[in-house]
mmCIF file as Biopython writes it, N, C-alpha, C and O atoms, coordinates in Angstrom:
data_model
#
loop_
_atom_site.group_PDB
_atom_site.id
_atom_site.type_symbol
_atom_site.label_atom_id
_atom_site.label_alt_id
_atom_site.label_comp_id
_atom_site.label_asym_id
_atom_site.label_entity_id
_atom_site.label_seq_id
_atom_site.pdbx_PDB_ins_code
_atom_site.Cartn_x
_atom_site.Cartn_y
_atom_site.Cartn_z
_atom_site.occupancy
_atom_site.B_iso_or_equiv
_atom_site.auth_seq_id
_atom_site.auth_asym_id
_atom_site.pdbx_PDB_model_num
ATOM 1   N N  . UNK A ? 1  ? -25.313 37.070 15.324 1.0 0.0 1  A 1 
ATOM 2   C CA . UNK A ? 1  ? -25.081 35.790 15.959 1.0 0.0 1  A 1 
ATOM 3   C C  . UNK A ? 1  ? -26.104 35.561 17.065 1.0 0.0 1  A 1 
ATOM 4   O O  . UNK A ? 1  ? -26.499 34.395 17.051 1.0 0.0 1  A 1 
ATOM 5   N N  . UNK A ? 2  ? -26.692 36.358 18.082 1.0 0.0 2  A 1 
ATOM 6   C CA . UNK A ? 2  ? -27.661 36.418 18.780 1.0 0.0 2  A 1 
ATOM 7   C C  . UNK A ? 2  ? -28.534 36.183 18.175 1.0 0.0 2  A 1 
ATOM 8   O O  . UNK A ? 2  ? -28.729 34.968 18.213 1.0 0.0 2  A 1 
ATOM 9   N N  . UNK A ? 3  ? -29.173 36.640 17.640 1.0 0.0 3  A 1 
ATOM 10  C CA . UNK A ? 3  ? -30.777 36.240 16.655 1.0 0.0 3  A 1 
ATOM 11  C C  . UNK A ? 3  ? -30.246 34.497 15.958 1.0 0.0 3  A 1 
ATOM 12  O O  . UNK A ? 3  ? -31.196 33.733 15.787 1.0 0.0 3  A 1 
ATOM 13  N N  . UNK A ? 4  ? -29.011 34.011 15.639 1.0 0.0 4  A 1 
ATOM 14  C CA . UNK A ? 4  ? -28.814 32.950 15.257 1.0 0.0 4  A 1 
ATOM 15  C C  . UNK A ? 4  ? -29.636 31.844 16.290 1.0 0.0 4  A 1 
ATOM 16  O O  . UNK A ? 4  ? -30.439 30.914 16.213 1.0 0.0 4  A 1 
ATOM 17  N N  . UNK A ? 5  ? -28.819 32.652 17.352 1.0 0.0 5  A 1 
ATOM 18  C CA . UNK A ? 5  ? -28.886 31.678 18.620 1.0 0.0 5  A 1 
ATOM 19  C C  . UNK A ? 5  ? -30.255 31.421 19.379 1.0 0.0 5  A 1 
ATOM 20  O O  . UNK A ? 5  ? -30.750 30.448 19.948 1.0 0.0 5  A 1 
ATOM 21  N N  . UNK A ? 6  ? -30.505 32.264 19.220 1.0 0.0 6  A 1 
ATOM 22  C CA . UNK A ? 6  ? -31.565 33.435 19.861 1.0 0.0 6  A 1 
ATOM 23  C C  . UNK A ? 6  ? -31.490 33.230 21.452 1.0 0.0 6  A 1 
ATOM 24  O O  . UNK A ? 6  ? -32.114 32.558 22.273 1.0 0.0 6  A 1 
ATOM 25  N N  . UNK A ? 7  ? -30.270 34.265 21.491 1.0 0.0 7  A 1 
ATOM 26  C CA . UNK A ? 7  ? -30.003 34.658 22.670 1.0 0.0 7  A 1 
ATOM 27  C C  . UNK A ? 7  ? -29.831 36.122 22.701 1.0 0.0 7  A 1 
ATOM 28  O O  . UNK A ? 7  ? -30.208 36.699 21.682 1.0 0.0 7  A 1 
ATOM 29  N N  . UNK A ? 8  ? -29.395 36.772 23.549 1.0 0.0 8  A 1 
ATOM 30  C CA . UNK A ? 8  ? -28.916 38.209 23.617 1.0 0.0 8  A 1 
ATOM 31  C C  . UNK A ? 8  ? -27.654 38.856 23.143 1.0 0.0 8  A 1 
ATOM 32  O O  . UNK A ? 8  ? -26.763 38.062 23.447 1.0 0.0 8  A 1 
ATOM 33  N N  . UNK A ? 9  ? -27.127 39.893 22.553 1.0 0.0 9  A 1 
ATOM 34  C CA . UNK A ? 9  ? -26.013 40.583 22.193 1.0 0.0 9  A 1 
ATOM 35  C C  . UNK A ? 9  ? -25.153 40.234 23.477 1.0 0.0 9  A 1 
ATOM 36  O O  . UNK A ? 9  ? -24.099 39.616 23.328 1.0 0.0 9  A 1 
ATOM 37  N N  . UNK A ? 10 ? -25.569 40.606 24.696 1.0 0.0 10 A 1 
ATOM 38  C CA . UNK A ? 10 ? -24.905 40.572 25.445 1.0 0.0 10 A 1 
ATOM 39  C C  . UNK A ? 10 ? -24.208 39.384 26.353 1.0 0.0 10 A 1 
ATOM 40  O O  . UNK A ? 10 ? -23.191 39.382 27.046 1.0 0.0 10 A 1 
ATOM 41  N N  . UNK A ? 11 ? -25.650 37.905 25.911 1.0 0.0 11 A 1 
ATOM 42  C CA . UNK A ? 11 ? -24.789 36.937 25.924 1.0 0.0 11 A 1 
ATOM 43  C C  . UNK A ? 11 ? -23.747 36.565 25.013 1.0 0.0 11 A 1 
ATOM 44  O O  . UNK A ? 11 ? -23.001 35.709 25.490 1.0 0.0 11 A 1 
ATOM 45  N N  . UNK A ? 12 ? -23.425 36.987 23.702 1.0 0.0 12 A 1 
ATOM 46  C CA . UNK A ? 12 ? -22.719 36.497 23.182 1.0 0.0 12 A 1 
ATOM 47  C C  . UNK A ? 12 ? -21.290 36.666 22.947 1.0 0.0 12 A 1 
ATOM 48  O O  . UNK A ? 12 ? -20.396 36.026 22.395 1.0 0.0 12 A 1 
ATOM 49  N N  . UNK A ? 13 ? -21.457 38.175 23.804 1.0 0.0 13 A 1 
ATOM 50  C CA . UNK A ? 13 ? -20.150 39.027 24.234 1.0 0.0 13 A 1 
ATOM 51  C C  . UNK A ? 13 ? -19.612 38.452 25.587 1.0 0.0 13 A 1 
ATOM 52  O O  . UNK A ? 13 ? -18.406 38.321 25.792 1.0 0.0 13 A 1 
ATOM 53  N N  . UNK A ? 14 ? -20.615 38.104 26.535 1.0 0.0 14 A 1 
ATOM 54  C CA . UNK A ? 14 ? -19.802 37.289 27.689 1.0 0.0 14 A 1 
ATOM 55  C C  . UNK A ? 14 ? -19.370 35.698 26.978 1.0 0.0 14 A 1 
ATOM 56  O O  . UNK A ? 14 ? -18.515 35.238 27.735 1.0 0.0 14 A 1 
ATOM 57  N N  . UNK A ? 15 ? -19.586 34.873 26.029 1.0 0.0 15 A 1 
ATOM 58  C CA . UNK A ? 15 ? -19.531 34.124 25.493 1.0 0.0 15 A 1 
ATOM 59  C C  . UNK A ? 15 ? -17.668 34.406 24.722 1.0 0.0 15 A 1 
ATOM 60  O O  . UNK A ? 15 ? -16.691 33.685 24.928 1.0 0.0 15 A 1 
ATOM 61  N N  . UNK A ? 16 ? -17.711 35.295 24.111 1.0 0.0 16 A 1 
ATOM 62  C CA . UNK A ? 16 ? -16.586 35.852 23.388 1.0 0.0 16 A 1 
ATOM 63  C C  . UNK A ? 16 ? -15.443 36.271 24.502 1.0 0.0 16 A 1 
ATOM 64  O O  . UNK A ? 16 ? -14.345 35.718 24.446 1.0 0.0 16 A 1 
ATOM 65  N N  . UNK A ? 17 ? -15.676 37.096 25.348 1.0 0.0 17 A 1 
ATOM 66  C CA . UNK A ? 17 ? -14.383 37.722 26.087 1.0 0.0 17 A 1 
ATOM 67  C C  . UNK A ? 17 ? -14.197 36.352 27.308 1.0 0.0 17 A 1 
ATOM 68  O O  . UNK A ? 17 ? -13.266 36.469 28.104 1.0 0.0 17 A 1 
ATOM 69  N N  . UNK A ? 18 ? -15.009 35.224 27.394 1.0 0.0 18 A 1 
ATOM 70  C CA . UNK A ? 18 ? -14.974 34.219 28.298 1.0 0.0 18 A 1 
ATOM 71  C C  . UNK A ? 18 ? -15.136 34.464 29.813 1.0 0.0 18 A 1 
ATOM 72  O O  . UNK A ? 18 ? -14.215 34.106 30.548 1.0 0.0 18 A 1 
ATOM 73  N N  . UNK A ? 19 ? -16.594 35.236 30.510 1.0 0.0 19 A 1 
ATOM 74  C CA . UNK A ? 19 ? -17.161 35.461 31.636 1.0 0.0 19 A 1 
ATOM 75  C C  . UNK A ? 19 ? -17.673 34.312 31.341 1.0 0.0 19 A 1 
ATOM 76  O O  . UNK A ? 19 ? -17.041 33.483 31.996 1.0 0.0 19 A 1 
ATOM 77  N N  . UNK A ? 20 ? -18.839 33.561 30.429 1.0 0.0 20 A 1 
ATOM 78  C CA . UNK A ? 20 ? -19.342 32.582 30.831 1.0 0.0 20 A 1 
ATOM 79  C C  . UNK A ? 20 ? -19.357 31.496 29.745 1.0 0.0 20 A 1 
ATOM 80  O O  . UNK A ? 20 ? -19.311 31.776 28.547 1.0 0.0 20 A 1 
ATOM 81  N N  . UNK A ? 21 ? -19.400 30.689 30.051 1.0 0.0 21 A 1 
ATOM 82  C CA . UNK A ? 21 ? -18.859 29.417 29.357 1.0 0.0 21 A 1 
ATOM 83  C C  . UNK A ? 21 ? -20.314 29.038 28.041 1.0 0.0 21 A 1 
ATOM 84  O O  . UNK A ? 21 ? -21.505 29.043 28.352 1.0 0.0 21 A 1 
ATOM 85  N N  . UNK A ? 22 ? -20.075 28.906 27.408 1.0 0.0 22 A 1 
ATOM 86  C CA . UNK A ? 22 ? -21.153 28.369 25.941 1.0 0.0 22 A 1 
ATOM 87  C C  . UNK A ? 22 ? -22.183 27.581 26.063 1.0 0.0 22 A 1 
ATOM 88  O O  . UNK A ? 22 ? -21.703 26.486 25.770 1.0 0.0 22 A 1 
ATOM 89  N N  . UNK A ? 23 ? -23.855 27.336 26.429 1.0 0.0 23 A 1 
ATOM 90  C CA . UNK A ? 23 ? -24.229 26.395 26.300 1.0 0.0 23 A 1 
ATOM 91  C C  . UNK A ? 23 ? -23.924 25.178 25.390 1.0 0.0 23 A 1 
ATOM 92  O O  . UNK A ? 23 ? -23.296 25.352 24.345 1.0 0.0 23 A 1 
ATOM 93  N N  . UNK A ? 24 ? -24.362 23.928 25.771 1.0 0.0 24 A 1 
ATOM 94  C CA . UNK A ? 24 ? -24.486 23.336 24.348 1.0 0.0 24 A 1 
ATOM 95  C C  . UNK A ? 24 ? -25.442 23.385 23.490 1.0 0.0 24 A 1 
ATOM 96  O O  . UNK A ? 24 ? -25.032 23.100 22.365 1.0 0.0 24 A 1 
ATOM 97  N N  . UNK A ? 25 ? -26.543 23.624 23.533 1.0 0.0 25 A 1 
ATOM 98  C CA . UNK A ? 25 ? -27.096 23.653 22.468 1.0 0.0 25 A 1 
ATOM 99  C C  . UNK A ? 25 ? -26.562 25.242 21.442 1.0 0.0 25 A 1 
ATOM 100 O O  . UNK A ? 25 ? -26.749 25.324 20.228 1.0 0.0 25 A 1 
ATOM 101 N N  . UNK A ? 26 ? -25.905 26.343 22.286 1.0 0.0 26 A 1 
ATOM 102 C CA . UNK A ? 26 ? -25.692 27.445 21.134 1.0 0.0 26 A 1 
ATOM 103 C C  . UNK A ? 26 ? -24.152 26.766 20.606 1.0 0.0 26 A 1 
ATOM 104 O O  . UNK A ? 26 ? -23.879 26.859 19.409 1.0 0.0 26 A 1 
ATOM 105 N N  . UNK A ? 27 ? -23.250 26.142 21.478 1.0 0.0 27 A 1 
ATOM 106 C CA . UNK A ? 27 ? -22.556 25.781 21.008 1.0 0.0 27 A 1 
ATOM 107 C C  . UNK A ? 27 ? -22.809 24.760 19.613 1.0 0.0 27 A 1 
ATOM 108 O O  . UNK A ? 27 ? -22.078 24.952 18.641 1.0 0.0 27 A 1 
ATOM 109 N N  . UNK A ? 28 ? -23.990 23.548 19.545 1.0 0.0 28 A 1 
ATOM 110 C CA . UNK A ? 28 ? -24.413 23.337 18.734 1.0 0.0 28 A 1 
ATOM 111 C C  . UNK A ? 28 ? -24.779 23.631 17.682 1.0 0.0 28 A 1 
ATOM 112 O O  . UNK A ? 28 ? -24.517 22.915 16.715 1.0 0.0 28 A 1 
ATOM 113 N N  . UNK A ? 29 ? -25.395 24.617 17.583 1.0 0.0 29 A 1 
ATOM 114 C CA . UNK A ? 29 ? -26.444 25.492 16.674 1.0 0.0 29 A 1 
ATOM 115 C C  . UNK A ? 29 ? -24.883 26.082 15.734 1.0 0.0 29 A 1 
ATOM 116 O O  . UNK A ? 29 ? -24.677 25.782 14.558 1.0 0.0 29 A 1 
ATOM 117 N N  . UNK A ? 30 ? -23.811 27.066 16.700 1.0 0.0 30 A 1 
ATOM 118 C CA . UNK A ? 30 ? -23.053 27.658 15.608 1.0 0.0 30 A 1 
ATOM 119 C C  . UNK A ? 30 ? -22.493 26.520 14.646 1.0 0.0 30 A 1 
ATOM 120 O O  . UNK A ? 30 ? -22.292 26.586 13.433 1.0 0.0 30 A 1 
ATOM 121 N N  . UNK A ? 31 ? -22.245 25.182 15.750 1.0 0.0 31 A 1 
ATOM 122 C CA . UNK A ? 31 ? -21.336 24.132 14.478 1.0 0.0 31 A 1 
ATOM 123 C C  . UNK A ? 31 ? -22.563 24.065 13.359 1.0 0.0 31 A 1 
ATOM 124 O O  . UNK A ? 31 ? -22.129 24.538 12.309 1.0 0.0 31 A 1 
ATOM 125 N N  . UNK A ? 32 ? -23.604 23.746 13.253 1.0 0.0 32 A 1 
ATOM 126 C CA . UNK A ? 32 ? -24.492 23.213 12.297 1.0 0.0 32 A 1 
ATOM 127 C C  . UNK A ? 32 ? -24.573 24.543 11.795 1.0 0.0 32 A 1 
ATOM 128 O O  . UNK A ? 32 ? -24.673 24.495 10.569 1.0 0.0 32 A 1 
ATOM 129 N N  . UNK A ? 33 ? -24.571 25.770 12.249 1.0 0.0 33 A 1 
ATOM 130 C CA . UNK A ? 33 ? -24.884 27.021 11.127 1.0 0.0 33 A 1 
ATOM 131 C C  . UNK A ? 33 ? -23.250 26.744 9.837  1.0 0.0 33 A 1 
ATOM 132 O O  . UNK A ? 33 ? -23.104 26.567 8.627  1.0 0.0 33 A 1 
ATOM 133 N N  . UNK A ? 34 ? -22.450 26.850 10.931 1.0 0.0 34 A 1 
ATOM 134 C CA . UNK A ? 34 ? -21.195 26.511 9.859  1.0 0.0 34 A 1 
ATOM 135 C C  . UNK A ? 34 ? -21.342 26.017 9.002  1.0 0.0 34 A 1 
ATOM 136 O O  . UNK A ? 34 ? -21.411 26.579 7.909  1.0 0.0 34 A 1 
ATOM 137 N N  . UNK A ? 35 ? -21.446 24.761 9.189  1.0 0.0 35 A 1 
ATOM 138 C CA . UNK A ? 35 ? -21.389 23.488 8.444  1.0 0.0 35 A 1 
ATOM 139 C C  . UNK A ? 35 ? -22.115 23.804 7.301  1.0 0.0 35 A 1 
ATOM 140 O O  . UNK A ? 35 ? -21.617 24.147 6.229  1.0 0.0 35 A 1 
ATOM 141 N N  . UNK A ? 36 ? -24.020 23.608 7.694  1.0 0.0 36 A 1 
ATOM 142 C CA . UNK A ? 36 ? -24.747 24.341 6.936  1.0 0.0 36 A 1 
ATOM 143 C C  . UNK A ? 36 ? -24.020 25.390 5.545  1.0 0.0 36 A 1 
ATOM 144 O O  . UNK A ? 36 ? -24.160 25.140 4.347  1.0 0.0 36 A 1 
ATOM 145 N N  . UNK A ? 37 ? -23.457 26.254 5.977  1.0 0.0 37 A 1 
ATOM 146 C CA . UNK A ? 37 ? -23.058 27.751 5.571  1.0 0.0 37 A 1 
ATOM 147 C C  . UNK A ? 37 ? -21.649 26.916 4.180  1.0 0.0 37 A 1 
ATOM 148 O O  . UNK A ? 37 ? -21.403 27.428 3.088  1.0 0.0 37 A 1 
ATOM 149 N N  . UNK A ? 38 ? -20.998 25.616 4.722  1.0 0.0 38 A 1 
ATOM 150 C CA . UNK A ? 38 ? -19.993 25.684 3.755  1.0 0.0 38 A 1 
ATOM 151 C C  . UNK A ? 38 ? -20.846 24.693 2.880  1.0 0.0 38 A 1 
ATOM 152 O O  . UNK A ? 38 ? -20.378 24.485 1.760  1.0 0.0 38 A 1 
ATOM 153 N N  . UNK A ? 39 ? -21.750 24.194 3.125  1.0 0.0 39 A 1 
ATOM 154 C CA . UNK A ? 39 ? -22.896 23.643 1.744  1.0 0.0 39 A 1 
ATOM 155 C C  . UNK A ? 39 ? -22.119 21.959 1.512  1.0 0.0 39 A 1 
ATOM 156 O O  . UNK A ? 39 ? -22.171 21.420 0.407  1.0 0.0 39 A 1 
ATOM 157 N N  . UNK A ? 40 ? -21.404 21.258 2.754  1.0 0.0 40 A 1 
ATOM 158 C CA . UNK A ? 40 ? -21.409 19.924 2.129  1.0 0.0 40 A 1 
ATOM 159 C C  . UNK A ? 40 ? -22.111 18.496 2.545  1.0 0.0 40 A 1 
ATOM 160 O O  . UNK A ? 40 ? -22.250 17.841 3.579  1.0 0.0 40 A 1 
ATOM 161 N N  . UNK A ? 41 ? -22.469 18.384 1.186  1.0 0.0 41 A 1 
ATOM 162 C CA . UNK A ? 41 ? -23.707 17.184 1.187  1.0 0.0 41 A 1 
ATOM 163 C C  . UNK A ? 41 ? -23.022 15.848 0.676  1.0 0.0 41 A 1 
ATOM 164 O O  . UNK A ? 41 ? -22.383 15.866 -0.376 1.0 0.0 41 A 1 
ATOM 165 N N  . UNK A ? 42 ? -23.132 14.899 1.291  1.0 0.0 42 A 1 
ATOM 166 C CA . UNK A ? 42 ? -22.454 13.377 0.849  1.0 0.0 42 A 1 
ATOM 167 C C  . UNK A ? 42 ? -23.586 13.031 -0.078 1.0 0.0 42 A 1 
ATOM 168 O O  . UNK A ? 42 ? -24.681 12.809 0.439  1.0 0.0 42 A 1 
ATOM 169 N N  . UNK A ? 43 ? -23.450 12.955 -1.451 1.0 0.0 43 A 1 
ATOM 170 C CA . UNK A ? 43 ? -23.860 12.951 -2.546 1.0 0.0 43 A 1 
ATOM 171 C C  . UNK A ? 43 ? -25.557 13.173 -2.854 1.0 0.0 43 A 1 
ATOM 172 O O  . UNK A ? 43 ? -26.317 12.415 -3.457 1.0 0.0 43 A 1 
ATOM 173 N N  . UNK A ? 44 ? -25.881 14.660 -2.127 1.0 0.0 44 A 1 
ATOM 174 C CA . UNK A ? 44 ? -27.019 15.204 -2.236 1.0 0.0 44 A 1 
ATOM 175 C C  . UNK A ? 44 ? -28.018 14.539 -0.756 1.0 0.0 44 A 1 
ATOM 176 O O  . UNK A ? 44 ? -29.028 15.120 -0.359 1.0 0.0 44 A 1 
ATOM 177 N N  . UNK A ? 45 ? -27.511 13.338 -0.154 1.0 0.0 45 A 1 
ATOM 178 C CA . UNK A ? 45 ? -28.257 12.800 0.671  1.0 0.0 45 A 1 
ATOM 179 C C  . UNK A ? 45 ? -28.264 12.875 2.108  1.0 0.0 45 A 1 
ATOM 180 O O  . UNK A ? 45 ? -27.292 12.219 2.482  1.0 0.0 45 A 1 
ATOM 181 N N  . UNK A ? 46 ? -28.884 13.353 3.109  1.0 0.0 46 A 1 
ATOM 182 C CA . UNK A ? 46 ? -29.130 13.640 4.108  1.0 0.0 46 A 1 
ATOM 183 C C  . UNK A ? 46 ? -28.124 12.389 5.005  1.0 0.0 46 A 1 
ATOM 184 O O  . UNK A ? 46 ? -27.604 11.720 4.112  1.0 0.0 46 A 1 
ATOM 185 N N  . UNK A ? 47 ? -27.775 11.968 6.063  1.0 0.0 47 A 1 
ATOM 186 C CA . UNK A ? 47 ? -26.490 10.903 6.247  1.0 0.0 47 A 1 
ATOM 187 C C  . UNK A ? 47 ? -27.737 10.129 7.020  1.0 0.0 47 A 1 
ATOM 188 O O  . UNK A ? 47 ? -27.373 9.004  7.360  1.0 0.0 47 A 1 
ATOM 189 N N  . UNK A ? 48 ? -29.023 10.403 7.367  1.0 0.0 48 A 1 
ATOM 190 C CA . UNK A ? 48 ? -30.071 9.436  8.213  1.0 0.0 48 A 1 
ATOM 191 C C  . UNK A ? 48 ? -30.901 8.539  7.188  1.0 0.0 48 A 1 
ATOM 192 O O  . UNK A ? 48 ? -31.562 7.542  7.479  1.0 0.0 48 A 1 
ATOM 193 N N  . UNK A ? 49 ? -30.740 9.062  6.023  1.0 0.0 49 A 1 
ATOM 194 C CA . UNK A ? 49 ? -31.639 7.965  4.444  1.0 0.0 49 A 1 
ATOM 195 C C  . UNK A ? 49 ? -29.947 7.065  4.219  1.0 0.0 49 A 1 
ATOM 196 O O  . UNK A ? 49 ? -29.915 5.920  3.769  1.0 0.0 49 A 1 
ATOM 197 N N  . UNK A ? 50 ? -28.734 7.793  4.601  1.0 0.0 50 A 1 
ATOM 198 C CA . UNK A ? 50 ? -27.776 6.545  3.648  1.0 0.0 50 A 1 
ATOM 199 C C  . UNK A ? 50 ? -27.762 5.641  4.994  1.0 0.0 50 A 1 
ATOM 200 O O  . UNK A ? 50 ? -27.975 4.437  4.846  1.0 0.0 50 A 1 
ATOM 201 N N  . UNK A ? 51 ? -27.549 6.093  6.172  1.0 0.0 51 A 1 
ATOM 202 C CA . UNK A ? 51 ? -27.347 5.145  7.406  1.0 0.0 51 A 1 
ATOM 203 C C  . UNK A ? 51 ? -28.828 4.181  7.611  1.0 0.0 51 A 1 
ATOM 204 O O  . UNK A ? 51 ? -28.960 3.047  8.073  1.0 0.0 51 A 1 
ATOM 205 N N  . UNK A ? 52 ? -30.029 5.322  6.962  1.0 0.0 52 A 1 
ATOM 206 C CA . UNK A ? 52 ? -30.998 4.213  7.358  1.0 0.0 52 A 1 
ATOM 207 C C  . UNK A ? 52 ? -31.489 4.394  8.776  1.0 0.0 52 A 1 
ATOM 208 O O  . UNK A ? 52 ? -31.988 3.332  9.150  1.0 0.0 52 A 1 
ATOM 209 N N  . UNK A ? 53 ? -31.537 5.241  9.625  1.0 0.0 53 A 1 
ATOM 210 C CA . UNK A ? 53 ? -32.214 5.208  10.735 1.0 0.0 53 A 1 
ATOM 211 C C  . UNK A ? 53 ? -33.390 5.461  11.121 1.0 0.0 53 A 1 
ATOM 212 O O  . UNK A ? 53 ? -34.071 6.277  10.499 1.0 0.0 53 A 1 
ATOM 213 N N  . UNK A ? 54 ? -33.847 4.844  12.177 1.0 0.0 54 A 1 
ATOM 214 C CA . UNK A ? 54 ? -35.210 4.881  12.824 1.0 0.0 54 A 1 
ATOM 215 C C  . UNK A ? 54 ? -35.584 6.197  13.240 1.0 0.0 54 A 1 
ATOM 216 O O  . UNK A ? 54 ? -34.975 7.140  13.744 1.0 0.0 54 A 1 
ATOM 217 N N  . UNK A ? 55 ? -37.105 5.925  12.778 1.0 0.0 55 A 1 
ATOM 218 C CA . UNK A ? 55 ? -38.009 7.699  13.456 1.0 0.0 55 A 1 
ATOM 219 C C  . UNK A ? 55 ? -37.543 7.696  14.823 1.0 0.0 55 A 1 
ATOM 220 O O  . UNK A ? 55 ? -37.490 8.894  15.102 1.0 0.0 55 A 1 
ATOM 221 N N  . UNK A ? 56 ? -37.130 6.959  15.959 1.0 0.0 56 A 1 
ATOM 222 C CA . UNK A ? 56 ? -36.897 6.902  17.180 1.0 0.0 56 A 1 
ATOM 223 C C  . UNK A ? 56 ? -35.354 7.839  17.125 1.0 0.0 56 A 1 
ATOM 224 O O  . UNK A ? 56 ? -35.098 8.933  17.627 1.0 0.0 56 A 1 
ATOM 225 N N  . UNK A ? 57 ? -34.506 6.924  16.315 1.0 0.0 57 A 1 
ATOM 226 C CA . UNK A ? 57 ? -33.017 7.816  17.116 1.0 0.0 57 A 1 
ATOM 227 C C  . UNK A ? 57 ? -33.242 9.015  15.981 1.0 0.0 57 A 1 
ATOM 228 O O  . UNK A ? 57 ? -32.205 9.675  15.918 1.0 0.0 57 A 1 
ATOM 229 N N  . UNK A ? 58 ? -34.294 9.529  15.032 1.0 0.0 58 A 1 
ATOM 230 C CA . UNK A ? 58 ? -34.184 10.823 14.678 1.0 0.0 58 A 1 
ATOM 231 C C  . UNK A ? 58 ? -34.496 11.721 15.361 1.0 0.0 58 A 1 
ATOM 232 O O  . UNK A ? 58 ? -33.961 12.810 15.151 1.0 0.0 58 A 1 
ATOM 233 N N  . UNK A ? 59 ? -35.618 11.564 16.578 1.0 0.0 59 A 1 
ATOM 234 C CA . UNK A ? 59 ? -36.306 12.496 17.618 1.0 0.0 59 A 1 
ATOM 235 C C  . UNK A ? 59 ? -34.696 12.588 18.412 1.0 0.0 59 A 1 
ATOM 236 O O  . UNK A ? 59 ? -34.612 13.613 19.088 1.0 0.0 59 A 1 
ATOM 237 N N  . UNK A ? 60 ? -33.749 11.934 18.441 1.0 0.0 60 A 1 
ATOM 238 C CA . UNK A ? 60 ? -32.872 12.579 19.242 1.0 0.0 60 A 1 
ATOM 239 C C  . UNK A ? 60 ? -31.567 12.892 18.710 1.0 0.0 60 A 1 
ATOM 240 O O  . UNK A ? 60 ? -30.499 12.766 19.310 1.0 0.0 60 A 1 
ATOM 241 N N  . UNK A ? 61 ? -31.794 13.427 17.200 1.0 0.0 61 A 1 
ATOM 242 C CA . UNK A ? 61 ? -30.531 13.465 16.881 1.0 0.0 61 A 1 
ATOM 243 C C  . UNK A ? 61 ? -30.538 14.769 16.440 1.0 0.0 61 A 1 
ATOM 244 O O  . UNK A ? 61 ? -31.365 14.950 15.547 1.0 0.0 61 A 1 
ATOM 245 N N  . UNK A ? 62 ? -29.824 15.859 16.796 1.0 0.0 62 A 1 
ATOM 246 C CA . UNK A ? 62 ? -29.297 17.001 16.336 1.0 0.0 62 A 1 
ATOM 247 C C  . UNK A ? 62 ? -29.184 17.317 15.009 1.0 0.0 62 A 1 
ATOM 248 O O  . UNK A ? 62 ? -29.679 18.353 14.566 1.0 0.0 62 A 1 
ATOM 249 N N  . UNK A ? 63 ? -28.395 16.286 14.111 1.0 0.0 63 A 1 
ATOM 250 C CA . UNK A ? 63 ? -28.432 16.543 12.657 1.0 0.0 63 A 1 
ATOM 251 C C  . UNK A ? 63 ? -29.580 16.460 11.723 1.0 0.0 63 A 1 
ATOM 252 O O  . UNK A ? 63 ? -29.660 16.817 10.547 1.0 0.0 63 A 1 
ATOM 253 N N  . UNK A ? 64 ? -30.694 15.757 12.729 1.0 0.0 64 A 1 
ATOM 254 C CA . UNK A ? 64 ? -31.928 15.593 11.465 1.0 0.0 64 A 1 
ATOM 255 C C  . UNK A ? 64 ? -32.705 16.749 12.129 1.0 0.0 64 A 1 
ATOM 256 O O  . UNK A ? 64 ? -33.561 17.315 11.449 1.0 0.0 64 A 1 
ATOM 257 N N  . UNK A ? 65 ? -32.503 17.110 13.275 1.0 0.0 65 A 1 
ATOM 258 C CA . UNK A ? 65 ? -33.305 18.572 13.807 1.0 0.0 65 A 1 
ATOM 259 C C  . UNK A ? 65 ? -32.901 19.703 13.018 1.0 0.0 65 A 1 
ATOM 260 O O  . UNK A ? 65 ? -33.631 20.395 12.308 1.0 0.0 65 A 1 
ATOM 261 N N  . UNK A ? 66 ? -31.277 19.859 13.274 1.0 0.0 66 A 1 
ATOM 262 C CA . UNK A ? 66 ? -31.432 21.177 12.573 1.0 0.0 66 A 1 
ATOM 263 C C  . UNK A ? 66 ? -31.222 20.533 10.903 1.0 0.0 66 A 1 
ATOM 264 O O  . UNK A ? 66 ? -30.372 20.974 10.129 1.0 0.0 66 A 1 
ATOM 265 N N  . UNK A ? 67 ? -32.105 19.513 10.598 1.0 0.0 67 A 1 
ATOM 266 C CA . UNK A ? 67 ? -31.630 19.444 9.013  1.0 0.0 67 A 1 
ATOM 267 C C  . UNK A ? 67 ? -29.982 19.684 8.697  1.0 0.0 67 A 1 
ATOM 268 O O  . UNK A ? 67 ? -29.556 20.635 8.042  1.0 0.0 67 A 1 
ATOM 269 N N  . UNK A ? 68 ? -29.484 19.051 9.056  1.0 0.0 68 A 1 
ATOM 270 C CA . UNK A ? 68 ? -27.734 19.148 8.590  1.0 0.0 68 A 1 
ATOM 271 C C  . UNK A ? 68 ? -27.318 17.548 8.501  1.0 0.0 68 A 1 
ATOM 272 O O  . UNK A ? 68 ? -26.761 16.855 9.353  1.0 0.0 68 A 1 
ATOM 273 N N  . UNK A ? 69 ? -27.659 17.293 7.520  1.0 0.0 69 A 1 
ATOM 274 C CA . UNK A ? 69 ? -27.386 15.365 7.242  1.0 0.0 69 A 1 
ATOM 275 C C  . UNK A ? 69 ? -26.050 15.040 7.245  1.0 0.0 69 A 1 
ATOM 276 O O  . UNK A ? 69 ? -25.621 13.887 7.264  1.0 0.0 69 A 1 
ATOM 277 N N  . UNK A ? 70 ? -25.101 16.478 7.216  1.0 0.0 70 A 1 
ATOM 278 C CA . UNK A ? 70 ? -23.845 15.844 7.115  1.0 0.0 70 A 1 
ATOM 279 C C  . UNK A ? 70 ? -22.906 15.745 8.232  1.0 0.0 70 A 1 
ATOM 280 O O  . UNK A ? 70 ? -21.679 15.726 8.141  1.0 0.0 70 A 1 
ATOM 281 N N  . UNK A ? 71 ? -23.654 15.680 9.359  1.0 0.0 71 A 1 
ATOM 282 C CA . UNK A ? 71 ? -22.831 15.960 10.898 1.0 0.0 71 A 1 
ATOM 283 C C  . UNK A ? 71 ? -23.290 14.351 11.879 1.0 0.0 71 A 1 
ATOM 284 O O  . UNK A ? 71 ? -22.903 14.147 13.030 1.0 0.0 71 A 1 
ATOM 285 N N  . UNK A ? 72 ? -23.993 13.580 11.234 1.0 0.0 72 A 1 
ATOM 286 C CA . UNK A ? 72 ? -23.833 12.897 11.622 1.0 0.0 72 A 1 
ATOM 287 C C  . UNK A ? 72 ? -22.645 12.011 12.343 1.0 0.0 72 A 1 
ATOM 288 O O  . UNK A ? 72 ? -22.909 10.920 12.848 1.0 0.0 72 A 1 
#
């Protein structure tokens, strides 16, 4: 899970027993590894080609970064 994150073993154990609270972006990263990991695609298509959005709100969107079209 560290190398996921790419953080340290040992952050992820203060993360687990709750010394320190989760960034968001690792908090991020595990939802999209999930997600990723259970493989569901709204009919093969990324959700930024069916919604149609601009190169602008893709530079700030999480789901077209880590490639996960379905967390939109």
């Amino acid at each position: 899970m560290a190398r996921l994150l790419g953080g340290s073993v040992k952050a992820v154990r203060s993360y687990e027993q709750g010394w320190r609270h989760i960034p968001a972006h690792a908090e991020r990263q595990m939802l999209f590894l999930l997600f990723m990991k259970k493989g569901d695609w709204i009919n093969g298509k990324p959700c930024w080609e069916i919604i149609g959005c601009p190169d602008a709100l893709k530079l700030n969107c999480p789901a077209w970064e880590f490639n996960a079209g379905t967390l939109c």
